[in-house]
Each structure stands twice: as structure tokens, then as C-alpha cells.
N, C-alpha and C positions, 0 to 999 in steps of 0.2 A: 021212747025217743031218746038218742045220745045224744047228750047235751053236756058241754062246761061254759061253766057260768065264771065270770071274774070277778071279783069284788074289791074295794078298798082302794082304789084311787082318789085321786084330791088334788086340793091344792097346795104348795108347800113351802117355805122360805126355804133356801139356798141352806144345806146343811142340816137339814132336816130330813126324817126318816118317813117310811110307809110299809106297811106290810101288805102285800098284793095277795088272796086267795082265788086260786082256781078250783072250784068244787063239780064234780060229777055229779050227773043222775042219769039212770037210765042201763049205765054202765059200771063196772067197777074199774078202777084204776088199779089196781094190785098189775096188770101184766101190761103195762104202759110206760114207755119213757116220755118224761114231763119235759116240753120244752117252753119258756118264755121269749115273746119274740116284740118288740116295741116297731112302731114307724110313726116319723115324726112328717110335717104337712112338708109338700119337697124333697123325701128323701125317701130313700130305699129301705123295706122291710129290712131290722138287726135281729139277729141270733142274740140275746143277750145271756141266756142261759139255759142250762138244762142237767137231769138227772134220770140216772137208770130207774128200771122198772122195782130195781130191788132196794133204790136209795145209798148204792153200795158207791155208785160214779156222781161226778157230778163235773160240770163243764162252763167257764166265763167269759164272756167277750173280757178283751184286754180294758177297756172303756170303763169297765164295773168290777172287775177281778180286784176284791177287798174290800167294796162297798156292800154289796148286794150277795146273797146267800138264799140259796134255794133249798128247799126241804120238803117232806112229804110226810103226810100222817096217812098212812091207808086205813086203820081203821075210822077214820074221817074220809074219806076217799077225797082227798083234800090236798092241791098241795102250794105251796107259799112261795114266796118268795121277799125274802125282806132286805130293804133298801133305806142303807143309813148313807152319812152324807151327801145329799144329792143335793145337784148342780142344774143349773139351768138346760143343759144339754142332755138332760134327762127328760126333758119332757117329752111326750109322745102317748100314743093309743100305745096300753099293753097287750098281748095278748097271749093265752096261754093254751099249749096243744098239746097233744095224745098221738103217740104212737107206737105198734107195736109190731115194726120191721126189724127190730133189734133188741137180740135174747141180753144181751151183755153190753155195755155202757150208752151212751146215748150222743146226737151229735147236733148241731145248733142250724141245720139246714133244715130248711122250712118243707121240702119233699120227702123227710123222712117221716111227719108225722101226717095223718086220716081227720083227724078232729080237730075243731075250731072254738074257743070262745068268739064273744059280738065284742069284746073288750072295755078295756076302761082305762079312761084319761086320765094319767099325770102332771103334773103342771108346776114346774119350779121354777120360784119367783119371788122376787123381792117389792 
């Protein structure tokens, strides 16, 4: 069964960090571009970020561009995303997806990727 699993959500004060894993089974991630995508209660699924299947691209909403950093360990079939200064307006379900419509870089729309994590909650707060 293909599955990703998300882990490392929480709660967090304003300016405080998190590091988010999306772990496969089932599958391997070596031919997948990794997307993270958050939605908060009210508002529309965000692209927050993503990277190529090779780790070679990598792509930020303007929102996060310089907070957050995404990364990938394939021999973990694993891939991250770590999130320093966060703000209140961070909060939301994360989630993180798989797809492999795209040999060469990756893009932050939610139809370009086949797989779904169930997600996990962030929550920043004072």
C-alpha cells in the first residue's frame, strides 16, 4: 500500500522552529517531486513548498521564502521540511505529497502531485 506518513507537528511560540517529516512506505521516493502544502480552518489549500525528484530544485511560497527549507534524504525515503521563525499565520494542517509528472524541477500546485499524506497540525502561539 502507498503511503506518506507526516510527522513532527506541534505546538509552538511565535519564533520558534519545527521540523515537519514526510516518510514513505510502500514506495520509494527516489522518482518523486516532494511537495508541502498547508491549509488553515477558512482558507484555501497553499503551495508552501517543494523540490525536484533529484533534490537538485527546490521552490517557496513568498509567505516562507527564508524561514522554511525543504530537503530530502532518499536513502531515508524521507523528506523534511524545516521551519524556523514561525508566526502565527503559520498555523495550519501540513501536508505532504508525491509526484512524478515531472522529470525536471517541481511546481507548488496541488494537480501536479498522485499522493497524499492524512497531515499534521501546527499551531503558533503565544
Amino acid at each position: 500500500q502507498l503511503q506518506l506518513v507526516e510527522s513532527g507537528g506541534g505546538s509552538v511560540q511565535p519564533g520558534g522552529s519545527l521540523r515537519l517529516s514526510c516518510a514513505a512506505s510502500g514506495f520509494t521516493l527516489d522518482y518523486y517531486a516532494i511537495g508541502w502544502f498547508r491549509q488553515a480552518p477558512g482558507k484555501e489549500r497553499e503551495g508552501v513548498s517543494c523540490i525536484s525528484s533529484s533534490g537538485g530544485s527546490t521552490n517557496y511560497a513568498d509567505s516562507v521564502k527564508g524561514r522554511f527549507t525543504i530537503s530530502r534524504d532518499n536513502a531515508k525515503n524521507t523528506v523534511y521540511l524545516q521551519m524556523n521563525s514561525l508566526k502565527p499565520e503559520d498555523t495550519a494542517v501540513y501536508y505532504c505529497a508525491a509526484g512524478a509528472r515531472r522529470v525536471l524541477g517541481c511546481r507548488r500546485q496541488a494537480g501536479e502531485y498522485d499522493y497524499w499524506g492524512q497531515g499534521t497540525q501546527v499551531t503558533v502561539s503565544s
